[in-house]
N, C-alpha and C positions, 0 to 999 in steps of 0.2 A: 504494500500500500504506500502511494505515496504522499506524503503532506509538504507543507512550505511555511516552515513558523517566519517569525517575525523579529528584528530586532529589538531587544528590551532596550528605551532611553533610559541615558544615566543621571538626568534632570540635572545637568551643568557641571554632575563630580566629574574630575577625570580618572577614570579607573587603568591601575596597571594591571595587566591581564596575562596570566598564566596558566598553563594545561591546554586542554578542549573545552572552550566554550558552547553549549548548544546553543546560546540566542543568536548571537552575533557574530559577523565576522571582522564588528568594527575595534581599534586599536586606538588606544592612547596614545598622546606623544611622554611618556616616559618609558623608563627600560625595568626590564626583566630579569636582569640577569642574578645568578646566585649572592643571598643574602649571608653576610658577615655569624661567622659563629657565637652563638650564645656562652659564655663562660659560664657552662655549666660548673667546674669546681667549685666558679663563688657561691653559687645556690647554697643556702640553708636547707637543707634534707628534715622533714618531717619524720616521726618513726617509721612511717610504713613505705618510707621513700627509701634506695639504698641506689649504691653506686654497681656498675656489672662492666664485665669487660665481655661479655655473651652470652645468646640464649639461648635455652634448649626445648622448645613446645611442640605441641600434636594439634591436629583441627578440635581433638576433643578432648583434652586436658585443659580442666579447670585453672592449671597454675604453671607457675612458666620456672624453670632451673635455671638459676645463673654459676655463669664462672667468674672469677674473679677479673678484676680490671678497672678501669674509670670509666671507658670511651661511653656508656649506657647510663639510664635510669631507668631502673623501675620500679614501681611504685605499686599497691595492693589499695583498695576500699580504704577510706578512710581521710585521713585531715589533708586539704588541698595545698597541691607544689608551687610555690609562689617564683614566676618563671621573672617579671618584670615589676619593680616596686612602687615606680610611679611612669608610668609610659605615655606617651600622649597619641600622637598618631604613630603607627608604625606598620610593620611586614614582620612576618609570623609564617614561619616555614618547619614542620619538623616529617621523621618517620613514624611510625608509631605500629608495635605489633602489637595484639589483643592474644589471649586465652581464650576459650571458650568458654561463652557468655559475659565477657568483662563489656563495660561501657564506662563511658568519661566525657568528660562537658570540659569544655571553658568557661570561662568567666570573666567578663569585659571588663571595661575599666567602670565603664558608664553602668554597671551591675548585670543586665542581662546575661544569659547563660547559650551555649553553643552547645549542641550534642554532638561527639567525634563519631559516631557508625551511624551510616546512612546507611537501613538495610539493603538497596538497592545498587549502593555503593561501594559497599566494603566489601574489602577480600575474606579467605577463611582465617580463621583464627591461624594465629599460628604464622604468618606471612607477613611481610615488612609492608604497610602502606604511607601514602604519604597527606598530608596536611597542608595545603596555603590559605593565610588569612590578612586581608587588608585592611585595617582599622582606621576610620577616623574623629578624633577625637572632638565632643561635643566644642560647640564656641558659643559665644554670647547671642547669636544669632541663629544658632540653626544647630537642632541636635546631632548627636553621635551617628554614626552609618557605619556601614560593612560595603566595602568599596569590591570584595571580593572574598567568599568564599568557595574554595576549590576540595572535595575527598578525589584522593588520588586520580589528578587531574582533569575530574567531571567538576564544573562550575554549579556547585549548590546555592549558593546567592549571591546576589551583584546590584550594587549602588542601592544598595535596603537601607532607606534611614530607621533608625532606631528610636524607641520612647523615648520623649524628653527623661532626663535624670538628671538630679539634683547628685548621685554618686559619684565619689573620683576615687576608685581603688586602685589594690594593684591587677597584674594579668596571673590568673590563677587556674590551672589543671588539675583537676579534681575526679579521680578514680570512683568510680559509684557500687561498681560490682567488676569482678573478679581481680585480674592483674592486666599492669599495662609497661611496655616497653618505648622508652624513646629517645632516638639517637638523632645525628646530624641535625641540630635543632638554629636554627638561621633566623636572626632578627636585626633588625632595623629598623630603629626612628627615622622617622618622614618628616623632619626640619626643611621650611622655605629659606634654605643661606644659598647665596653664591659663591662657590668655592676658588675660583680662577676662570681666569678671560684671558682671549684674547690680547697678546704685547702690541697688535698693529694689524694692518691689513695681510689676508692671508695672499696668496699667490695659488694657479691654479692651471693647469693645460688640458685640454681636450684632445685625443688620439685618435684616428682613423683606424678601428679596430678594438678586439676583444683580448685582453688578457691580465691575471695579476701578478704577470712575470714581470719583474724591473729589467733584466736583460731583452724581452723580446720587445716590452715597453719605449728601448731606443731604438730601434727597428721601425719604429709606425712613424705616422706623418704625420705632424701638428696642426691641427686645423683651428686651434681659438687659444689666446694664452691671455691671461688679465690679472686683474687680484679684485678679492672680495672681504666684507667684512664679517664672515661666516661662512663655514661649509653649506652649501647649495648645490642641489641637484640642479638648479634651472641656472644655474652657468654653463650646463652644456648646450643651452635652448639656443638657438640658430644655427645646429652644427649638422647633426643626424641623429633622427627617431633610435636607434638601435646599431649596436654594433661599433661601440664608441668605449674609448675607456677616459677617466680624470684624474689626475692627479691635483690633492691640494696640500700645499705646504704651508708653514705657519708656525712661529711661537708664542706658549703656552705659560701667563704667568700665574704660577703657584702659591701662595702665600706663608702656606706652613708645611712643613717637611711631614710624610703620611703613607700611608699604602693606599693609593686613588682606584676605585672600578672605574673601569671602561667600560661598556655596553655600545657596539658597533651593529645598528639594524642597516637593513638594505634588504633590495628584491634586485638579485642579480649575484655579482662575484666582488670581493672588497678585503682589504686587509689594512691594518695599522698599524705604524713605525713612529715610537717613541726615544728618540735621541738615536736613530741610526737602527735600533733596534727591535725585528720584530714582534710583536707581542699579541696581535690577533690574527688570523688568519684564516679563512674560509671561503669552500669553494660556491654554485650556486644553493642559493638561498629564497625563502620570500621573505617577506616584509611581516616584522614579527618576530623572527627566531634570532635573536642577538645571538652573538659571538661577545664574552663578557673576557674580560683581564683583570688580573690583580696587579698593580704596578707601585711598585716604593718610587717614589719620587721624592727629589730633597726642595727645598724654597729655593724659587727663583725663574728662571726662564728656561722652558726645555720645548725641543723641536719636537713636533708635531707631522706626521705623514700619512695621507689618509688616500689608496688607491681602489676606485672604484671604475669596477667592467657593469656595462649595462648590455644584460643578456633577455631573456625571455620573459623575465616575472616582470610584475609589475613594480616601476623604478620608485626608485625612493633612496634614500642615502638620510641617515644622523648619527651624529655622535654622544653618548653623555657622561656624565662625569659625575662621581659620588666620594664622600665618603662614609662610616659606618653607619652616621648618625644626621646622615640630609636626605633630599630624594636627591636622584638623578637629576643633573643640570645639564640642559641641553646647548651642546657646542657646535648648533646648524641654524637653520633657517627654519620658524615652522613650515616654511611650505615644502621643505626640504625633502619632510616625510610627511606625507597625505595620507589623512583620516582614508579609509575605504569608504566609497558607494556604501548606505544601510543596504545590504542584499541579503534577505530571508533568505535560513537553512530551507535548504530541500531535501528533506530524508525520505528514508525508506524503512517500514516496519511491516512487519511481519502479521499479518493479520488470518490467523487461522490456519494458512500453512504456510512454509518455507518460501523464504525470496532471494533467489540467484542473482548472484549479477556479477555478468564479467564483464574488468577494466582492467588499468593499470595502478598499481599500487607503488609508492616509494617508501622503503623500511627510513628512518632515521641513521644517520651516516650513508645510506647509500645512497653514490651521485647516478645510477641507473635506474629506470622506473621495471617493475617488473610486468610487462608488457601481456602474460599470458594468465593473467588471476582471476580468481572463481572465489567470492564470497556468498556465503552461506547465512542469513539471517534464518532464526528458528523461533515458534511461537513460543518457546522455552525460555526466550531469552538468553541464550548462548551460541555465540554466535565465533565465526571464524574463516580463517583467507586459507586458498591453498595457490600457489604457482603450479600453475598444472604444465609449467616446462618442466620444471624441478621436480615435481610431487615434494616441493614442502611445505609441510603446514606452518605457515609465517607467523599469523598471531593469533589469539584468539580472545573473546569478550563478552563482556554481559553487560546488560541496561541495554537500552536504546540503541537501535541496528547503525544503517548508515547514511553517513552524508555525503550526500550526492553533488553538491552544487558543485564542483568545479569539474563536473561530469557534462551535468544539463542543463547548467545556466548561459544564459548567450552562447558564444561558439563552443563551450566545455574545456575550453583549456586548464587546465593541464591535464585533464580524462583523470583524474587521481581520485579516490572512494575512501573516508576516513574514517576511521570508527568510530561511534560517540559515546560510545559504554566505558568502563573501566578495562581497560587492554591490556596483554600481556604478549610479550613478544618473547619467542621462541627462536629456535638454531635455526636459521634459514635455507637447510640444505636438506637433501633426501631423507629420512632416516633409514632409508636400508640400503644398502651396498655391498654388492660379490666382492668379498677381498681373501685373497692368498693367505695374508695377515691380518688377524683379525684383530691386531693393534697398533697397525699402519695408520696414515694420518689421512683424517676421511676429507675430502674433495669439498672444493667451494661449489666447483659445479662439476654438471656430470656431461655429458659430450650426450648424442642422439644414437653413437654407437651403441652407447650402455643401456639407455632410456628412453622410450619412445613411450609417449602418450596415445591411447587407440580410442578412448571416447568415455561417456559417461552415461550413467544408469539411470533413470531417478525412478523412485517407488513409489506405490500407492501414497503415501505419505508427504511424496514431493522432496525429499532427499535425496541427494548422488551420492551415487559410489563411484568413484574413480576405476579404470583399468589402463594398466600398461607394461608392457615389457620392460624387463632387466637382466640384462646379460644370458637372455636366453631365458628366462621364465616371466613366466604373466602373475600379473599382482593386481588385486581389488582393494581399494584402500576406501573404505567406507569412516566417517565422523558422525557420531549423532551426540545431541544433548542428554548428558545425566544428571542424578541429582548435585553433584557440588562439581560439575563442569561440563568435559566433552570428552566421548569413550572413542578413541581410534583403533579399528580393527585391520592388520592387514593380512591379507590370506595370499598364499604364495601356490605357484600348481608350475608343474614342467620341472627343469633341471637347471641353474644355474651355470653360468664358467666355473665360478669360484664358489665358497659359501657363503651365503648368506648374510650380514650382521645388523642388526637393529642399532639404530643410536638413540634409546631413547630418550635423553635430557645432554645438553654438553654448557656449561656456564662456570662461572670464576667459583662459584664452589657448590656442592653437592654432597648434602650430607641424609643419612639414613636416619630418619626420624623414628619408624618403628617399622616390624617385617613387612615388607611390601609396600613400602608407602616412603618417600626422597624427595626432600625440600632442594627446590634448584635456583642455582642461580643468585643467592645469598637472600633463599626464603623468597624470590619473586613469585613460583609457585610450586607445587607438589606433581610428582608421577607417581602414580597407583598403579599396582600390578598384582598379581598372583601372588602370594606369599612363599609357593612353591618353587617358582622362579630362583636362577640364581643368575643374575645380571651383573656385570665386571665393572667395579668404579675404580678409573683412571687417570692420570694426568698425563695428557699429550697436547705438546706445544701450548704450553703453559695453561691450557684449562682444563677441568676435569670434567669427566665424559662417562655416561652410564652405557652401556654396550650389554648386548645380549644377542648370543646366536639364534639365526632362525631358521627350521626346517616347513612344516607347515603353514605354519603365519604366528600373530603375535596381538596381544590388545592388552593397550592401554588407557589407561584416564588421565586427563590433565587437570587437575584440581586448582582451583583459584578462586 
């Protein structure tokens, strides 16, 4: 089914916006980038609060095992963790694992209370999720608001004013029931200061061609060279629509010696040079996804180098600058970077049976879109992508199917399908492969020698099943929704080259939670298996990797 919401206004706040937003695709002019660490050790610890250096839980264990360490807290029922004593406006970022049945609130400044599990939201117990919140603090004129809250990347409220209050507490996390873990915890005051300007007018050339090579950079032919009093996109305006690159140079006067964020947006290719020295870099991008640096800078004057390629996305180019305790100040033009068109989501939901749709998908880091993808929305609400070049299953989600608009809206550029649920992304590559050695290093891709795609099934119920050849045998690789995710079955028939081997989970760590059941990927989510099973956990090429041979096929669940 398909609908077309609408963008929520933000009644004149400007909201910084993080995650997947369902309303809108509209963007603030500040930045994004990762928030300054909370000094957890100076925290005051309540009794029921302790300090962890690791966890040990299950989907259905009440209480969570720690080991020893600092880098954690956690905390049981009982008297609330007082994170921030008097805070005004700020940004509030943490992780946070649950037990089964645990819940926890915030508690504002202005008094109201926040509930952290959105059942619709939240992962299983037991799994590391995440938290953003943007606060801003009551004034003489207009009460308190919630400028954004985000559970693990779904935007649960945005520009909400809040009741009037007469309260100024501190920021408080308050466990209600069971136990709660939380690490990487990111805060920032949101102070109106100006931190450093511009020493003078900046300098600036426009290039005949695309790149953020500084070597192929003198290679191209200069078609516009000036100076300006800010970074601006519209200094390339009289040159060419596309396929141009900028360079702007300039110094930066600083006032007080500091560790400064950088936050570099752009829709296109862009990178930045602080005193000769690289410090951000990235390739295309759209408008929205900062490239953030941490840079010690001493007082005084330092050069600035800001090179931007305008490629496909839609152009835009800013710079801003922080430190722990201001917001981002912008070192461009506002027109530099343009508000988006308000253009309603156009999703797609699942209404009584399954909804197919193949597009292209681009995973995060990768600069290839994956051109042959088949996503699966389920009335279940579990939903998931396969590259049916690869047969891998890419990510998979729940809540809310997909968003279509940069599919079907106007011409559908960039044909890209996003999810709007809570997502987890998996090994992007096959999980099964004939190998000689069954602990040889498994392939990024697989050639058409190996794997051929022969077509798809779909049942009374409107589900595929995938078939296709591998090294000489046929495989049906069927996904359907279960109770705590999605059950992947594959069945194997004929004779291979080689043997067989399953990969079923491969990420930075993998640990055996209880018989048949492995948290992957540092607790992103769980693989469930037979308990009879005996599947090889190892470390190749620096990640570790669960493996299991397979003769007639294999099924697993992906729990999240």
């Amino acid at each position: 089914m398909l609908t077309k919401t609408h963008p929520v206004f933000r009644c004149g706040l400007p909201v910084l916006l993080t995650g997947l937003l369902l309303s809108s695709t509209g963007r603030a002019q500040t930045a994004s980038g990762g928030l300054p660490g909370l000094p957890t050790d100076k925290l005051a610890l309540p009794a029921n609060w302790q300090r962890a250096g690791g966890v040990m839980a299950s989907p259905s264990e009440t209480t969570i095992k720690t080991s020893a360490g600092t880098t954690l807290l956690v905390g049981k029922a009982g008297d609330a963790l007082t994170l921030v004593a008097n805070p005004t406006d700020f940004a509030l970022q943490t992780e946070l694992l649950l037990s089964a049945g645990a819940t926890a609130q915030l508690t504002l400044p202005s008094g109201q209370t926040i509930p952290l599990v959105e059942p619709q939201l939240s992962k299983m117990p037991g799994l590391w999720q995440t938290m953003s919140l943007r606060y801003r603090a009551a004034t003489n004129t207009r009460p308190a608001a919630i400028d954004l809250l985000a559970i693990n990347g779904v935007t649960v409220r945005e520009g909400q004013t809040l009741a009037r209050s007469n309260t100024k507490g501190p920021l408080l996390l308050t466990v209600t029931n069971g136990t709660v873990a939380l690490r990487n915890i990111g805060y920032r005051a949101l102070a109106n200061r100006k931190i450093a300007q511009w020493a003078g007018p900046l300098t600036y050339a426009v290039y005949d061609g695309e790149t953020i090579d500084r070597v192929n950079l003198q290679k191209l032919k200069v078609l516009k060279k000036d100076t300006t009093s800010a970074i601006s996109y519209e200094s390339s305006y009289g040159t060419k629509p596309r396929g141009f690159t900028m360079l702007f140079q300039g110094k930066l006067n600083i006032p007080e010696a500091a560790t400064y964020q950088f936050d570099l947006d752009y829709g296109g290719r862009a990178d930045l040079r602080i005193d000769g020295k690289e410090v951000a870099k990235a390739d295309y991008k759209d408008l929205g996804a900062y490239v953030t640096a941490q840079v010690p800078l001493s007082a005084g004057t330092h050069e600035i180098e800001v090179l931007y390629a305008r490629a496909w996305q839609r152009p835009g180019l800013g710079l801003f600058i922080s430190l722990p305790d201001t917001r981002p100040q912008a070192l461009h033009t506002l027109v530099s970077l343009p508000e988006p068109d308000p253009i309603g989501t156009i999703a797609i939901q699942p209404n009584g049976r399954p909804e197919l749709i193949r597009s292209f998908v681009q995973l995060p880091g990768e600069k290839i879109k994956r051109t042959h993808s088949l996503s699966v929305g389920t009335p279940a609400g579990k939903h998931f992508t396969l590259d049916l070049n690869q047969m891998a299953l890419l990510q998979v989600w729940k809540g809310p199917f997909a968003d279509v608009t940069e599919m079907w809206y106007e011409r559908g550029e960039p044909q890209l399908l996003k999810p709007m649920g809570v997502n987890v992304l998996l090994a992007p590559q096959t999980a099964l492969m004939p190998l000689s050695d069954s602990q040889a290093a498994w392939p990024d891709s697989v050639s058409e020698t190996i794997l051929q795609y022969r077509g798809t099934v779909i049942d009374k119920q409107g589900m595929p099943t995938i078939e296709y050849g591998l090294g000489g045998a046929t495989v049906t690789d069927a996904v359907r929704p279960s109770a705590d995710g999605l059950t992947r079955t594959l069945t194997l028939s004929g004779a291979a080259q080689n043997p067989v081997v399953c990969r079923l989970a491969s990420g930075s760590r993998i640990e055996e939670v209880e018989k048949g059941l492995y948290a992957v990927n540092d607790r992103a989510y769980y693989i469930r298996i037979d308990p009879k099973l005996k599947p090889q956990l190892s470390t190749i090429n620096g990640k570790q990797e669960l493996r299991l041979p397979v003769k007639g096929g294999v099924s697993y669940e992906i729990v999240f």
